[in-house]
Rosetta silent file (secondary structure, phi, psi, omega in degrees, C-alpha in Angstrom):
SEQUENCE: XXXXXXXXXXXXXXXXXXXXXXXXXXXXXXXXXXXXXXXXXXXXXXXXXXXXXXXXXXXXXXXXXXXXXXXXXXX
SCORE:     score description
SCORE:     0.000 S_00000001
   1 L     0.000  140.109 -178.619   -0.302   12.596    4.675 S_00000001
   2 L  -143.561  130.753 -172.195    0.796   14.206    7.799 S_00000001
   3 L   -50.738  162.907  177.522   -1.125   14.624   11.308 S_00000001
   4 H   -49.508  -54.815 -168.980   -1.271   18.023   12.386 S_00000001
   5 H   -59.703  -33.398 -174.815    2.147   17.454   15.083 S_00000001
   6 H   -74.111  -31.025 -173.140    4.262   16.122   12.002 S_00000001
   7 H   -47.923  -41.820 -163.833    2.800   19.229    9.653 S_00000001
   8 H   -70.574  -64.720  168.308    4.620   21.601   12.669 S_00000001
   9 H   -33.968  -31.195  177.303    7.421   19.547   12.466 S_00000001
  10 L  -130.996   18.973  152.637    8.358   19.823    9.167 S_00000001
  11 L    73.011   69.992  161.981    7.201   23.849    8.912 S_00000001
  12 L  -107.344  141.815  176.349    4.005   23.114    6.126 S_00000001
  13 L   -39.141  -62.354  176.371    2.874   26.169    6.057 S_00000001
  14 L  -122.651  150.239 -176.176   -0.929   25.992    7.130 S_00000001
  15 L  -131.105   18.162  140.469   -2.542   23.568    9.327 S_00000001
  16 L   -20.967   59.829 -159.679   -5.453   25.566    9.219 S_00000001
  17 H   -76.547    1.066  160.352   -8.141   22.904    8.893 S_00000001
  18 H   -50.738  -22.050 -156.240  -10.864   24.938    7.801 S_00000001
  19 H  -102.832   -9.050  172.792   -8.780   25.652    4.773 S_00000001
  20 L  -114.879  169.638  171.778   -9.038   21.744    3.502 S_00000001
  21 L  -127.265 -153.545 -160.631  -12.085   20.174    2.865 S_00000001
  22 L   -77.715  166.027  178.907  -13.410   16.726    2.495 S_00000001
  23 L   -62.210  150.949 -176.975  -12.020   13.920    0.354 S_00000001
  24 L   -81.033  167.715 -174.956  -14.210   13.755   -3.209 S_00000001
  25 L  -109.763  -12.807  157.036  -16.133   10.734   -3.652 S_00000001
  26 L  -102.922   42.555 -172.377  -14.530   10.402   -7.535 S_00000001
  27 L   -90.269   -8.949  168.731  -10.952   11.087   -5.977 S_00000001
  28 L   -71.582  -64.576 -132.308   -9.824    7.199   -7.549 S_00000001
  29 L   -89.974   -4.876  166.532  -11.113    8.023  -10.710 S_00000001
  30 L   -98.790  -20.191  177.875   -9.018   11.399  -10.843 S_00000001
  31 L   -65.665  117.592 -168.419   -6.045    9.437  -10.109 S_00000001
  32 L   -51.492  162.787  166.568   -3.888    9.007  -13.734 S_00000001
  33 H   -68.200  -39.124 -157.591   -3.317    5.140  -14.458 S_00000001
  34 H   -80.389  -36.834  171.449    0.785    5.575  -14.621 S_00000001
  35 H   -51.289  -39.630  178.418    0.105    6.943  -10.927 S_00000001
  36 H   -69.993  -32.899 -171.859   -1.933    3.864   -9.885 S_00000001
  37 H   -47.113  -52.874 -167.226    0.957    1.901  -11.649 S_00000001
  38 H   -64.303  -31.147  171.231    3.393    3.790   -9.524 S_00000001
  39 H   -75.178   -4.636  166.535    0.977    3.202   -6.236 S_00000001
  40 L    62.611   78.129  177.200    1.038   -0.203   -7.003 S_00000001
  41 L   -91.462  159.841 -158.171   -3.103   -0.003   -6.905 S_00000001
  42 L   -85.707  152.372  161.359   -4.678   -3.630   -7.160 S_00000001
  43 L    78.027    2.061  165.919   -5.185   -4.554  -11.200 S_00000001
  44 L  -121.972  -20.356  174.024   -2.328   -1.771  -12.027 S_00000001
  45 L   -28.871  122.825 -178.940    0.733   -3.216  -10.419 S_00000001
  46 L  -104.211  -16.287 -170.387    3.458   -3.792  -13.256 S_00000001
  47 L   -83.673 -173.501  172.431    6.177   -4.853  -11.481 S_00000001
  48 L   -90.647   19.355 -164.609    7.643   -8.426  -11.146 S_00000001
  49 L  -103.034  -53.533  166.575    7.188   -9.994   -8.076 S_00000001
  50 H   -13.364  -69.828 -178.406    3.198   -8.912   -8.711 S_00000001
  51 H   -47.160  -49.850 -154.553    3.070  -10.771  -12.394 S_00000001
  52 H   -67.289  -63.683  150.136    4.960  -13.837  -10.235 S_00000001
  53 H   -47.897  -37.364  175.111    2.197  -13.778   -7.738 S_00000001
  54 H   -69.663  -21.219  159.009   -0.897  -13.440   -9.880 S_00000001
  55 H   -55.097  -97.817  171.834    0.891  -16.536  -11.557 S_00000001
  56 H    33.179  -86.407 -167.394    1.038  -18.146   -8.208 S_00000001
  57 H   -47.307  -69.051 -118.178   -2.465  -17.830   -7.506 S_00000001
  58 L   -83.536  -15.044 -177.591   -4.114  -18.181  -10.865 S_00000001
  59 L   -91.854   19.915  158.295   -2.247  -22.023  -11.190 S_00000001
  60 L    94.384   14.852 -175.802   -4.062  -22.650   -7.704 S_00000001
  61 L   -81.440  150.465  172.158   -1.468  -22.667   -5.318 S_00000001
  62 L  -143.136  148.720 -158.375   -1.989  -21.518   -1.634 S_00000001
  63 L  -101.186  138.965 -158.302    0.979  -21.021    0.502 S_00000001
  64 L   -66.854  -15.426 -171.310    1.018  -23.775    3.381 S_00000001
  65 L    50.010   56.135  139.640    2.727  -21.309    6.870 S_00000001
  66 L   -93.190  146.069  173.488    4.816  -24.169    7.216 S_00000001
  67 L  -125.364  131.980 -174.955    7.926  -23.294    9.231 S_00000001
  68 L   -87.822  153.933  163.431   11.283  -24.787    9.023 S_00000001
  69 L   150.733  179.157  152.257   13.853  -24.311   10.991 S_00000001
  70 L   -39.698  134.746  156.710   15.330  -25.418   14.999 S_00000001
  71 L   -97.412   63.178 -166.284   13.015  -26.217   17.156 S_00000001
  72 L   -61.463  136.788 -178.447   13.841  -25.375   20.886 S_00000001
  73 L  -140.643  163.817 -178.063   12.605  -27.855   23.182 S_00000001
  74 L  -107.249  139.739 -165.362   13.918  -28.758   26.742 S_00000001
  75 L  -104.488    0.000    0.000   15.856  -31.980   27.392 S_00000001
């Protein structure tokens, strides 16, 4: 989607806003499935870092924000 200044910017033809109207209120439900796949939409992701997380989760793991690493401190 592109704001009105990027529309100019990349010459789309009308930026007329009169000429679109509002979003539909069944505009998910128009969307194909292999699109949500490709949109990675929650409960259609296919790829494999997805599968790897919903393993993750579902065997109850929660990931700790511990951080390793140097530690500057003043001596």
């Amino acid at each position: 989607m592109l704001g009105l200044n990027s529309a100019r910017l990349y010459h789309v033809n009308s930026t007329n806003l009169r000429r679109f109207g509002p979003v539909p209120s069944d505009f998910e439900s128009r969307i194909p499935s292999d699109l949500k796949t490709l949109l990675e939409f929650p409960g259609f992701a296919s790829d494999h870092l997805s599968k790897m997380k919903a393993r993750y989760l579902a065997e109850g793991a929660a990931p700790d924000h511990t951080r390793y690493g140097w530690i500057r401190t003043m001596v």
